[in-house]
ZAFIRO-656228 format. One record per residue (C-alpha): x, y, z negated; residue number from 1; chain. Coordinates in nm, 4 decimals, decimal comma. Layout:
@x:X | y:Y | z:Z | num:NUM | cadena:A
...
This chain:
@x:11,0517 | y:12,7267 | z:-6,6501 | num:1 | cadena:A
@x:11,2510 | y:12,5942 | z:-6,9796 | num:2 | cadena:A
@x:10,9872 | y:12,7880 | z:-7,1799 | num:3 | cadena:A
@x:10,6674 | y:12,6894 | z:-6,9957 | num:4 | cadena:A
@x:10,7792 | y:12,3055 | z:-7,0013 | num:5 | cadena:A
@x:10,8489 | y:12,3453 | z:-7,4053 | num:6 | cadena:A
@x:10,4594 | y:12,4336 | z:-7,4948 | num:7 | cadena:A
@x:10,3648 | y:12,1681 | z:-7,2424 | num:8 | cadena:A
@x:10,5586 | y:11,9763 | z:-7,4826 | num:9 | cadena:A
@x:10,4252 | y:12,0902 | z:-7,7880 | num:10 | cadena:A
@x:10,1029 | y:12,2522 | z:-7,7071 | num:11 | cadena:A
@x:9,8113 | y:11,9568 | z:-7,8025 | num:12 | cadena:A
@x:9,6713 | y:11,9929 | z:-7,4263 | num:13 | cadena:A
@x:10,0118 | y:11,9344 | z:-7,3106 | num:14 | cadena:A
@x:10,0313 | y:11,6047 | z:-7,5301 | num:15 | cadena:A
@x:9,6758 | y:11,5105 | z:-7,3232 | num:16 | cadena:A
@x:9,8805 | y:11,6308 | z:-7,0419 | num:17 | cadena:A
@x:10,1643 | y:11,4396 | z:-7,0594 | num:18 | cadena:A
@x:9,9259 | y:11,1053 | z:-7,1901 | num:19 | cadena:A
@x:9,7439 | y:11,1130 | z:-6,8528 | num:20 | cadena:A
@x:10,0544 | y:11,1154 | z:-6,6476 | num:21 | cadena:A
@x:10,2157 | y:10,8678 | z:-6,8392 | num:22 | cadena:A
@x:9,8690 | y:10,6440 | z:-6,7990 | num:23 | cadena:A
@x:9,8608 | y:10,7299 | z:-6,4313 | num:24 | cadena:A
@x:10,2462 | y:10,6164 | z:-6,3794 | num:25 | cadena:A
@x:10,1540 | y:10,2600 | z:-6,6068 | num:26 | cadena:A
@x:9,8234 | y:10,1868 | z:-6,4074 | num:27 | cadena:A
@x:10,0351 | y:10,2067 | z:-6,0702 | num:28 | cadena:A
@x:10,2891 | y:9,9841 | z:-6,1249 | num:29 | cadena:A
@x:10,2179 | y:9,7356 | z:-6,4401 | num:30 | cadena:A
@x:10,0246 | y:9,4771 | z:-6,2268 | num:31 | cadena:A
@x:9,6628 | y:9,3786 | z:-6,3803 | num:32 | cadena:A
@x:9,7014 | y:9,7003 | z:-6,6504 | num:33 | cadena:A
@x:9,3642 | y:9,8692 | z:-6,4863 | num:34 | cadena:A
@x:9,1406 | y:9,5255 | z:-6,5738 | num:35 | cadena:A
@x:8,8248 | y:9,5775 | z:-6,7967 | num:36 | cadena:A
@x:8,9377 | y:9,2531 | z:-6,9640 | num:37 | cadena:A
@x:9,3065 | y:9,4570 | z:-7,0420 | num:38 | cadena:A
@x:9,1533 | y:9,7808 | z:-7,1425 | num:39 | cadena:A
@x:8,9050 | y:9,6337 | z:-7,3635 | num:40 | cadena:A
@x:9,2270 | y:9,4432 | z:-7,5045 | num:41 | cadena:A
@x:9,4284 | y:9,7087 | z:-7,5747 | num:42 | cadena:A
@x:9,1133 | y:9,9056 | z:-7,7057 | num:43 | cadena:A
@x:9,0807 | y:9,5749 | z:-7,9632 | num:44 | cadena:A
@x:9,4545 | y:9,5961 | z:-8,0533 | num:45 | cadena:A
@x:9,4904 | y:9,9605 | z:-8,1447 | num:46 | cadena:A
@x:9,1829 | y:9,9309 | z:-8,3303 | num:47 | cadena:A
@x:9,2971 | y:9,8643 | z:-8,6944 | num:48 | cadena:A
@x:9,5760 | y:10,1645 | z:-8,5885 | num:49 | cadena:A
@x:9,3316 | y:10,4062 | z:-8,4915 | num:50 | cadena:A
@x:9,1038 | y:10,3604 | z:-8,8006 | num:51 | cadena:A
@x:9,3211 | y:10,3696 | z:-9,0303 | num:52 | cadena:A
@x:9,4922 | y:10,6707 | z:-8,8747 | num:53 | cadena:A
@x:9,2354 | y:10,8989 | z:-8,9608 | num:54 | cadena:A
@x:9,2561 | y:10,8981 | z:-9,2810 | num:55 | cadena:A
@x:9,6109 | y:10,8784 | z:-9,2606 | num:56 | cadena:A
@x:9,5894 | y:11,2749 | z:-9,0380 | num:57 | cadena:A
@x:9,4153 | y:11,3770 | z:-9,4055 | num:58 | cadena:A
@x:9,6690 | y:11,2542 | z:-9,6206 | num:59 | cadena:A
@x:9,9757 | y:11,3999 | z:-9,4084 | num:60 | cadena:A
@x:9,8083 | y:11,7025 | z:-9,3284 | num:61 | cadena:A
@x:9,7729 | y:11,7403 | z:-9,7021 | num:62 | cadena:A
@x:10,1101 | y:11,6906 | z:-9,7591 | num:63 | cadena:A
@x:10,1076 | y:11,3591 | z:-9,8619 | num:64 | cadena:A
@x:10,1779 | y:11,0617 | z:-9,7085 | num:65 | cadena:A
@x:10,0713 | y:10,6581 | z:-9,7586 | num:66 | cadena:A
@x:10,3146 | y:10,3390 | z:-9,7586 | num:67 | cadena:A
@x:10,0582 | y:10,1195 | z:-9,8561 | num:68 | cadena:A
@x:9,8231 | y:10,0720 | z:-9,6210 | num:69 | cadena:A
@x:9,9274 | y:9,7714 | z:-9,4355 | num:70 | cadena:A
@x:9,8605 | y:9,5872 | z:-9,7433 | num:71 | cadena:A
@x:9,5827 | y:9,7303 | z:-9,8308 | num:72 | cadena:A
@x:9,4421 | y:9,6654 | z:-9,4970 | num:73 | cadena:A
@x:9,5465 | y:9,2798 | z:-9,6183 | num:74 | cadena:A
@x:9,4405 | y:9,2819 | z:-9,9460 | num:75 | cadena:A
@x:9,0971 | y:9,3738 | z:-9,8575 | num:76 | cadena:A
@x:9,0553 | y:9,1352 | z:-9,5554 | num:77 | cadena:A
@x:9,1620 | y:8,8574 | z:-9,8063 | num:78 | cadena:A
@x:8,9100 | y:8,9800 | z:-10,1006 | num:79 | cadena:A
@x:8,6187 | y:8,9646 | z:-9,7867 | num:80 | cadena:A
@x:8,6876 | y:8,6313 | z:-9,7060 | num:81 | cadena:A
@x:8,7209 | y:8,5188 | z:-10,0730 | num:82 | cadena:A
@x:8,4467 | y:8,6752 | z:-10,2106 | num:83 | cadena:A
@x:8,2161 | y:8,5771 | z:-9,9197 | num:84 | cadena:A
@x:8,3557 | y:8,2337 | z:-9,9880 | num:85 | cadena:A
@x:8,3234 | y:8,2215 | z:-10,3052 | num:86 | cadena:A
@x:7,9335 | y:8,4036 | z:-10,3270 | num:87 | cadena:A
@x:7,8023 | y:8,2459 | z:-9,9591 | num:88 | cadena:A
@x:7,7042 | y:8,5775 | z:-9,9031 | num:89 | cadena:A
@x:7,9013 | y:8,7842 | z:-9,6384 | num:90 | cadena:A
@x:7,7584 | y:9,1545 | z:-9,7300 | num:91 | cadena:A
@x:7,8839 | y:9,1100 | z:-10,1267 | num:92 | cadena:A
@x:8,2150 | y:8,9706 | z:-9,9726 | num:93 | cadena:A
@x:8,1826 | y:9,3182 | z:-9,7755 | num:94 | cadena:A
@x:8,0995 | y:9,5205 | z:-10,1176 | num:95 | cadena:A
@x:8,3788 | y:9,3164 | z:-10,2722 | num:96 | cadena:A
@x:8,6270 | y:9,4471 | z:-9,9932 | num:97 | cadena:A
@x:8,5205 | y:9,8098 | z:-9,9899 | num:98 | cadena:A
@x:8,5471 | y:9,8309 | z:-10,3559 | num:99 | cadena:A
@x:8,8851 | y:9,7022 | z:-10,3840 | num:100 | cadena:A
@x:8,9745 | y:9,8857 | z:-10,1188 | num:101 | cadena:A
@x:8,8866 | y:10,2075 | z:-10,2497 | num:102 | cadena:A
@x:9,0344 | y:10,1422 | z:-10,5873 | num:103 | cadena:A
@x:9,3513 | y:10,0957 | z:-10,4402 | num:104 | cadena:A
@x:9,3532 | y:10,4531 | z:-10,2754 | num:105 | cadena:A
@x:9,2046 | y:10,5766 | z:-10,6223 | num:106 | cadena:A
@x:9,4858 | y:10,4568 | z:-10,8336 | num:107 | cadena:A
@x:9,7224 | y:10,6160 | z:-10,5606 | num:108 | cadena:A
@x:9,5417 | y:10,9483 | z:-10,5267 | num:109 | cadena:A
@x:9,5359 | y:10,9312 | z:-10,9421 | num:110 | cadena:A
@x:9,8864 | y:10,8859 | z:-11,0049 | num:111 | cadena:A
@x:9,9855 | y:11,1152 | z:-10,7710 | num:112 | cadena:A
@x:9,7879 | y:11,4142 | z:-10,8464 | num:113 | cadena:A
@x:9,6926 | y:11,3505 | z:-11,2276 | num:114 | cadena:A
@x:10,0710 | y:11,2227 | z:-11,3119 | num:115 | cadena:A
@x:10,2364 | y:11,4168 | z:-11,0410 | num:116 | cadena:A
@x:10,4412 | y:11,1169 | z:-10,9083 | num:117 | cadena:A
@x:10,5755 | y:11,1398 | z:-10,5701 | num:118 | cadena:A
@x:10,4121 | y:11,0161 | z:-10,3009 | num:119 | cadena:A
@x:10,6313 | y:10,7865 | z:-10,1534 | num:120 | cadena:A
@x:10,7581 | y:10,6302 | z:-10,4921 | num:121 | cadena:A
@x:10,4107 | y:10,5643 | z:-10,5589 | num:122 | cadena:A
@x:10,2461 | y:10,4649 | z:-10,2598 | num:123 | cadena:A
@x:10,5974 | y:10,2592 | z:-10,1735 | num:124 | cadena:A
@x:10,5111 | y:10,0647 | z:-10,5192 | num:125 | cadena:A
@x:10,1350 | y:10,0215 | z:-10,4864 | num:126 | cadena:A
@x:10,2741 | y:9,8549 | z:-10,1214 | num:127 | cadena:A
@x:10,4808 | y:9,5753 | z:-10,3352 | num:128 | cadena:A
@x:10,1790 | y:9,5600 | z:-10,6056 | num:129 | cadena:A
@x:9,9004 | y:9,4951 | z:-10,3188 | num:130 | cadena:A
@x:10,0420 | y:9,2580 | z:-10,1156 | num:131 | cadena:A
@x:10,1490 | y:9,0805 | z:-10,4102 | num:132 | cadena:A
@x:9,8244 | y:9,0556 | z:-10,5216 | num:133 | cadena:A
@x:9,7432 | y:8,9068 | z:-10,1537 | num:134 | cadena:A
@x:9,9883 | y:8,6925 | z:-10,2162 | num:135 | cadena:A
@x:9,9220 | y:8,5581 | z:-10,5340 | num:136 | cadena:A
@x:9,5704 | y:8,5052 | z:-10,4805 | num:137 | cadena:A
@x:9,5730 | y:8,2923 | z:-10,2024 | num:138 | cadena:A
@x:9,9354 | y:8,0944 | z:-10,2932 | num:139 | cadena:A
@x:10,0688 | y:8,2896 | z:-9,9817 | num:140 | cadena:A
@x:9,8371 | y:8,0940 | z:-9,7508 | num:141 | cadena:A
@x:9,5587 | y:8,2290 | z:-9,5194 | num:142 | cadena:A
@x:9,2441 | y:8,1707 | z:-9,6422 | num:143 | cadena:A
@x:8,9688 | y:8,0341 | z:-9,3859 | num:144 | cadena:A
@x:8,6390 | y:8,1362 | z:-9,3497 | num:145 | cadena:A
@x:8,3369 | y:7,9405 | z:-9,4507 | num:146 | cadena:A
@x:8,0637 | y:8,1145 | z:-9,2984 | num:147 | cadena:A
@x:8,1082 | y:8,0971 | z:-8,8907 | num:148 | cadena:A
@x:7,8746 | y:8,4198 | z:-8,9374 | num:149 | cadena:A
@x:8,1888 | y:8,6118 | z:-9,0314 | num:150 | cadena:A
@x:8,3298 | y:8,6171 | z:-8,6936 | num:151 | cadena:A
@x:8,0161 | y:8,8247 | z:-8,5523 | num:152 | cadena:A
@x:8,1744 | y:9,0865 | z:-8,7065 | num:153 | cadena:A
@x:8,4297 | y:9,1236 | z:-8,4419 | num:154 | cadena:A
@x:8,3099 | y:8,9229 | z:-8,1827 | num:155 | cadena:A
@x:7,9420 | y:9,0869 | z:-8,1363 | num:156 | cadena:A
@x:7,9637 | y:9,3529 | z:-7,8606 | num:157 | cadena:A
@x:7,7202 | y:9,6648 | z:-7,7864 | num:158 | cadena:A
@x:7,6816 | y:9,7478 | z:-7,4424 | num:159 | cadena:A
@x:7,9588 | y:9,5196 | z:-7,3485 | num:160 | cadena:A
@x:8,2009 | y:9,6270 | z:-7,5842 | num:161 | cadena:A
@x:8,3377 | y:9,4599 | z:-7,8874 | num:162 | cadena:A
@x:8,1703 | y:9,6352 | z:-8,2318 | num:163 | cadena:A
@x:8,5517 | y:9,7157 | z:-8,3941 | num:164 | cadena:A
@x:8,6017 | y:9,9405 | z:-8,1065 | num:165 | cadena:A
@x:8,2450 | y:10,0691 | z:-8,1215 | num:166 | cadena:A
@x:8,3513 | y:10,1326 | z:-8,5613 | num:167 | cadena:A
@x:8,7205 | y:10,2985 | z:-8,4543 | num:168 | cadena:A
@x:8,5008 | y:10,5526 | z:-8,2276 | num:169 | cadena:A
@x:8,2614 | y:10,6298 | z:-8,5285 | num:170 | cadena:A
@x:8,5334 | y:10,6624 | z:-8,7351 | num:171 | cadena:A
@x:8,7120 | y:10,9324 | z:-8,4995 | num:172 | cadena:A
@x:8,4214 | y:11,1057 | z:-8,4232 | num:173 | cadena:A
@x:8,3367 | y:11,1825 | z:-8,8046 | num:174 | cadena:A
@x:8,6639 | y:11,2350 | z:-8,9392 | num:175 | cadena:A
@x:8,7325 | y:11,5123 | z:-8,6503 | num:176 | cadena:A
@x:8,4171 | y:11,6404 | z:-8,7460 | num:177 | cadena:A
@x:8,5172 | y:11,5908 | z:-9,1356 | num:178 | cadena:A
@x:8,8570 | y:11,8099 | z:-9,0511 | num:179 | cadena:A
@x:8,7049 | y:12,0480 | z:-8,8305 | num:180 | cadena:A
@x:8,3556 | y:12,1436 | z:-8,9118 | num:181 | cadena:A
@x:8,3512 | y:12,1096 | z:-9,3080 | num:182 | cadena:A
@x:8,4917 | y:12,2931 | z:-9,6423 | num:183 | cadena:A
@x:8,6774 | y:11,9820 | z:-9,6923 | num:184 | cadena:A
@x:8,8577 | y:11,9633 | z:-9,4393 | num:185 | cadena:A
@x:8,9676 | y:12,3256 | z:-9,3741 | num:186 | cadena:A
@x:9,0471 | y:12,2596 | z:-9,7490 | num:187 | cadena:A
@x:9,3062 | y:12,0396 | z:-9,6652 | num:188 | cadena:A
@x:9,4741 | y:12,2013 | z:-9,4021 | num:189 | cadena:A
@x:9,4600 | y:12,5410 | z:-9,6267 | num:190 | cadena:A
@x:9,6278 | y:12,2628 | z:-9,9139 | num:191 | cadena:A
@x:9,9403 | y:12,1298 | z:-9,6250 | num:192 | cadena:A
@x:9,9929 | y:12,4547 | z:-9,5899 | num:193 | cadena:A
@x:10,0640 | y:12,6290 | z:-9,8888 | num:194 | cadena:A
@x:9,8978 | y:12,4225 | z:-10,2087 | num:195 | cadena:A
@x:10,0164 | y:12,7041 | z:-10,4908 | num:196 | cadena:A
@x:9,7859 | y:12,9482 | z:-10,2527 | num:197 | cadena:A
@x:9,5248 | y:12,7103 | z:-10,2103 | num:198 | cadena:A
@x:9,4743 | y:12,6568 | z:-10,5895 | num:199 | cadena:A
@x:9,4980 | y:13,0291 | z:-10,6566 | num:200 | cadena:A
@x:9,1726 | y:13,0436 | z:-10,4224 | num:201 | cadena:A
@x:9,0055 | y:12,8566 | z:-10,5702 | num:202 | cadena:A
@x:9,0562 | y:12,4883 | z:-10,4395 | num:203 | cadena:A
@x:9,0789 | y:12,1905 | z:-10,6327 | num:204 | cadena:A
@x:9,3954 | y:12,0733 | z:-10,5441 | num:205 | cadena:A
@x:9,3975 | y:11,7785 | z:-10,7887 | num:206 | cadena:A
@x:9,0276 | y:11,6563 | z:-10,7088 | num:207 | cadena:A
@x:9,0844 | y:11,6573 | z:-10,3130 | num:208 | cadena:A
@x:9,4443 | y:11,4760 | z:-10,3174 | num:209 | cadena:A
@x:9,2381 | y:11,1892 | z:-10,5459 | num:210 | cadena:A
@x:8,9238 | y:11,2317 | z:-10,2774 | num:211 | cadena:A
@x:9,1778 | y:11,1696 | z:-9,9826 | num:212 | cadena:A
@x:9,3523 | y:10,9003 | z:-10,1223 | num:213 | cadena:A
@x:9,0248 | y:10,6889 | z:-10,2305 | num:214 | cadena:A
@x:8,8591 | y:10,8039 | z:-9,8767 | num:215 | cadena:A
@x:9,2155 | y:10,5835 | z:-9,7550 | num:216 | cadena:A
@x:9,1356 | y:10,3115 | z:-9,9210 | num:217 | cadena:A
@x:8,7730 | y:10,2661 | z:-9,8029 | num:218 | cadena:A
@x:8,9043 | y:10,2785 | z:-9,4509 | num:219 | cadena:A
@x:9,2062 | y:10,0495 | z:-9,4975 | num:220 | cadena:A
@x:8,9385 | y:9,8066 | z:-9,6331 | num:221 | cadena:A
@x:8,7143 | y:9,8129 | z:-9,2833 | num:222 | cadena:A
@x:9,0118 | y:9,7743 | z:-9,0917 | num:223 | cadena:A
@x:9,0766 | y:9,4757 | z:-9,3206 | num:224 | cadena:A
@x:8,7630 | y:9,3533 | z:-9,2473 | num:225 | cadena:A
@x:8,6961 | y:9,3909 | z:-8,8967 | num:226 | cadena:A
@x:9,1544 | y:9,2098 | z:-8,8421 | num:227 | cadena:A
@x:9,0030 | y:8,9632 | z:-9,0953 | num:228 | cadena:A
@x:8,7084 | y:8,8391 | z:-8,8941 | num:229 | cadena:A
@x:8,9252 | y:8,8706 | z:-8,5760 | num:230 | cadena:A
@x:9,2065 | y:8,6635 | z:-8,6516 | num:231 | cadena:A
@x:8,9787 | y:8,4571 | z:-8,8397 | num:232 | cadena:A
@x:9,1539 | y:8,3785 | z:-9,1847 | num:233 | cadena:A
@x:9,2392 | y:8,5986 | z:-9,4449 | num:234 | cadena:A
@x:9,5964 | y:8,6479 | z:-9,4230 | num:235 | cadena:A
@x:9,8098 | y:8,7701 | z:-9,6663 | num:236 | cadena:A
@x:10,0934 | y:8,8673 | z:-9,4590 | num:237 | cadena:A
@x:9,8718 | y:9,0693 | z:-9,1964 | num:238 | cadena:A
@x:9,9275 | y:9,4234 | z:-9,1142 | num:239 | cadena:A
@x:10,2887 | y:9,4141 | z:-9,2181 | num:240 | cadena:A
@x:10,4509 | y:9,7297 | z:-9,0834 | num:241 | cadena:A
@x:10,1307 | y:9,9245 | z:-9,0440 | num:242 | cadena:A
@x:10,1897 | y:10,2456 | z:-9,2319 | num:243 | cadena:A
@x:10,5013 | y:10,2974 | z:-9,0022 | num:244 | cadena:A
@x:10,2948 | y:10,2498 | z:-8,6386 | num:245 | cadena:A
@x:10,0115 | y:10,4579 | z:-8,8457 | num:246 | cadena:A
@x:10,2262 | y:10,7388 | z:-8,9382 | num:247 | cadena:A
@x:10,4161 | y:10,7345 | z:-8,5644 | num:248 | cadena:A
@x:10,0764 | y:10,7708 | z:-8,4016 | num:249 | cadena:A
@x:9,9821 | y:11,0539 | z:-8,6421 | num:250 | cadena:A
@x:10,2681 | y:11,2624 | z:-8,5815 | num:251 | cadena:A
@x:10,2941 | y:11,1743 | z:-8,1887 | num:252 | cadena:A
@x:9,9322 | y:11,3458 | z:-8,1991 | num:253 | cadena:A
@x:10,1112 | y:11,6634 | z:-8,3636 | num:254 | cadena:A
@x:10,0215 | y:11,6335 | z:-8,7453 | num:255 | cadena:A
@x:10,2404 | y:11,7667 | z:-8,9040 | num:256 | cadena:A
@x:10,4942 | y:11,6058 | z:-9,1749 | num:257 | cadena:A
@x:10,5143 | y:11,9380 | z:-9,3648 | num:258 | cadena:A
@x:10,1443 | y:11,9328 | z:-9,3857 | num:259 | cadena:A
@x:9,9066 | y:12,2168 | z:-9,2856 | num:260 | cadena:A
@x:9,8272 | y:12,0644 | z:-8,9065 | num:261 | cadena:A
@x:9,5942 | y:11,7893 | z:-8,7503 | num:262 | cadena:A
@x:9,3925 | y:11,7117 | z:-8,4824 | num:263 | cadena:A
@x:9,1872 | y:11,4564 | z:-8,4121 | num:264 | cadena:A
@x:9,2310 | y:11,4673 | z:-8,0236 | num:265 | cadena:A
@x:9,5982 | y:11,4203 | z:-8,0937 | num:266 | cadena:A
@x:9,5628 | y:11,1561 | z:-8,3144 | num:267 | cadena:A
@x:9,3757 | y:10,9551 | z:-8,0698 | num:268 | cadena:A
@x:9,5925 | y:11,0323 | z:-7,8255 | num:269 | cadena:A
@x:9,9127 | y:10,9239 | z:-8,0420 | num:270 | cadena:A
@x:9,6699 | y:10,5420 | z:-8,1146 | num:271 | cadena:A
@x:9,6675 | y:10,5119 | z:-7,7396 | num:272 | cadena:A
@x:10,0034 | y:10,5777 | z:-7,6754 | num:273 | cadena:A
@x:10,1380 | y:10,3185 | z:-7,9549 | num:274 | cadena:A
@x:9,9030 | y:10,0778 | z:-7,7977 | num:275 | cadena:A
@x:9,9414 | y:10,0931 | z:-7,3906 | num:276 | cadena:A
@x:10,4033 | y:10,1114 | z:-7,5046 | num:277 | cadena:A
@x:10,2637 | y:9,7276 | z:-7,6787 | num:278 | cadena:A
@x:10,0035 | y:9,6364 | z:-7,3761 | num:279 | cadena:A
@x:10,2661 | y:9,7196 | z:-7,1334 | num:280 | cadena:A
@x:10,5388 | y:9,5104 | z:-7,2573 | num:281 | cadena:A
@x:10,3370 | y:9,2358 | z:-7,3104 | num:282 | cadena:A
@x:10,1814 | y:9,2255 | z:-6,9682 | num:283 | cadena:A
@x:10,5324 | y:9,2528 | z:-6,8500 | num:284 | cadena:A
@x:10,6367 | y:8,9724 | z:-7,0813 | num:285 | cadena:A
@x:10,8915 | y:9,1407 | z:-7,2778 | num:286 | cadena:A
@x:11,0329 | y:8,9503 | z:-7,5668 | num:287 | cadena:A
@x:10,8657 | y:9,0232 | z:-7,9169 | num:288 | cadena:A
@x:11,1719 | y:9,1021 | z:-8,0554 | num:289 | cadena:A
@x:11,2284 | y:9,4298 | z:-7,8167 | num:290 | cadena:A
@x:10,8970 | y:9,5678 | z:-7,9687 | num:291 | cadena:A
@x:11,0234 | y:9,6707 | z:-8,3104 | num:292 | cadena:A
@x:11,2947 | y:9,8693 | z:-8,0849 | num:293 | cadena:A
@x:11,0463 | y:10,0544 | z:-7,8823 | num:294 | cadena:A
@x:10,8393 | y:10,1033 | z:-8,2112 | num:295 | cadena:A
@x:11,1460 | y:10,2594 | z:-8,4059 | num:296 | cadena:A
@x:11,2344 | y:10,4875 | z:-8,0433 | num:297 | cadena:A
@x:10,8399 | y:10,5950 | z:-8,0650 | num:298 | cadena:A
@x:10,8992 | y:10,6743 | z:-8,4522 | num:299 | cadena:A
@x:11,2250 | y:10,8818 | z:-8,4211 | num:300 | cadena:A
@x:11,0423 | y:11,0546 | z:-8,0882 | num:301 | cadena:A
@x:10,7649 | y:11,1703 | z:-8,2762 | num:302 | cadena:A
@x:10,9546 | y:11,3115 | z:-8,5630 | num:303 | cadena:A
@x:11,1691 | y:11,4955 | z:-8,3069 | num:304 | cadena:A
@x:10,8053 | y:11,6157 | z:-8,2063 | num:305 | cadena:A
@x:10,7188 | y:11,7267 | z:-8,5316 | num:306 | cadena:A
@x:11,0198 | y:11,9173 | z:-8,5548 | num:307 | cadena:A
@x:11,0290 | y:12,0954 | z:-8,2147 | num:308 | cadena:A
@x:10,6524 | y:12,2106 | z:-8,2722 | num:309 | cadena:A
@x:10,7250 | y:12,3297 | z:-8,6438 | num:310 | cadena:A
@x:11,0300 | y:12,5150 | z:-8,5145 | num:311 | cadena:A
@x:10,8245 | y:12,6806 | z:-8,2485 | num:312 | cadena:A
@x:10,5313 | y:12,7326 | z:-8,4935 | num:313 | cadena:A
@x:10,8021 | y:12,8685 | z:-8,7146 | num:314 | cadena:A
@x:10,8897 | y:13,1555 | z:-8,4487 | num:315 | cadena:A
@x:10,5656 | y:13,2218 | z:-8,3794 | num:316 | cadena:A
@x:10,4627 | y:13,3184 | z:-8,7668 | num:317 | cadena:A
């Protein structure tokens, strides 16, 4: 019994498993949860989570890790609304954002595998430089938006649902493809698990740590977008504490910390959870202030995970 319960625990079904209960239990007795108008909210508020989570699966399945998304993710939805201030054209304020965005993870993915810096000290000062660049651009005060256009971005819907949920499905569907069904990505799993190995056969362990990092910072800069043209400003305090609810739901899907394992299924499932613990106090009108507790409970729980299932995987090899 103790041992079948343990790979329900650890197994990725048994993470779906355990998801669908935990959804069934939540539907029953949080009044109003079941709603379209709730689930399409809580699909909208997990959204710049769940797209910037996978890219974040790459990077810790490599090994590596990011602190600097969040303001990334603000940097870029600042340089959007700037630059399509500043042009009157909304797709170059889009270029603008993307760019910036992916120079950001370049100069990460650069420093860390060309100079061989550590990953946290670097991506934990890139956090300070980027949001003081958000910062210092706009005086520290949101930025509005000119063209009323802008707002289409979120607020158009296909087939009834809102486009950034319609992006953050895309998104999943090609980076689990990406990790699964391509060189690249069995390249990075090969590279989490051993990296000496993976050079010896012939991988370019230098050129795919820069490629992950830079593929990081294009995604940080739609998320950017799409919270940018939801909350309608650019704001240079958004997505404050992102890479920590980012790098919870990664490793509450089962990647791994010591590299070497991802799945996309997980992932998603990790986004949802993070979301419905948020939807759930807020429909039961907890105070804000209980959220960062439940947050840092979800964190240390899914390092506890990570450890349980790398002990096991341990045993097994």
């Amino acid at each position: 019994m103790n041992t079948s319960l343990k790979k329900i625990l650890l197994g990725e079904q048994g993470l779906v498993v355990i998801f669908v209960l935990a959804f069934a239990i939540v539907a029953v007795f949080v009044p109003n949860f079941l709603t379209e108008r709730n689930m399409l909210g809580l699909l909208q508020s997990v959204v710049t989570i769940g797209i910037v989570a996978c890219t974040m699966m790459l990077c810790l399945a490599s090994r590596d890790f990011d602190l600097s998304v969040g303001s990334t993710v603000a940097f870029s939805g600042m340089i959007a609304v700037m630059a399509s201030n500043a042009t009157g054209s909304i797709l170059l304020g889009l270029i603008a954002a993307l760019i910036c965005g992916s120079l950001v993870g370049l100069i990460n993915g650069v420093v860390i595998a060309r100079f061989r810096i550590n990953a946290l000290i670097t991506t934990l000062a890139t956090m300070q430089i980027v949001r003081g660049f958000a910062l210092i651009s706009s005086d520290g005060r949101a930025v509005g938006i000119n063209d009323p256009n802008f707002y289409q971005l979120a607020l158009s819907k296909f087939l009834g649902v809102p486009t950034p949920i319609w992006v953050m499905l895309v998104l999943f569907i090609a980076f689990g493809f990406i990790l699964n069904r391509t060189v690249f990505g069995k390249n990075i799993l090969a590279m989490g698990g051993n990296p000496e190995a993976s050079r010896l056969a012939g991988v370019n362990v230098v050129s795919m740590r820069i490629w992950i990092f830079a593929l990081q910072g294009l995604v940080c800069a739609i998320a950017g977008i799409l919270l940018a043209s939801r909350i309608t400003s650019g704001q240079p305090n958004a997505a404050t504490g992102l890479e920590l609810s980012v790098i919870s739901a990664c490793v509450l899907g089962g990647v791994s910390l010591a590299g070497g394992r991802a799945a996309m299924t997980g992932v998603i499932v990790g986004v949802l959870i993070m979301g419905i613990a948020e939807n759930v106090m807020n429909l039961l009108n907890i105070q804000a202030f209980y959220q960062y507790v439940v947050r840092g409970l979800i964190l240390l729980l899914a390092v506890l995970l990570d450890n349980l299932r790398s002990g096991a995987a341990g045993r097994k090899g």
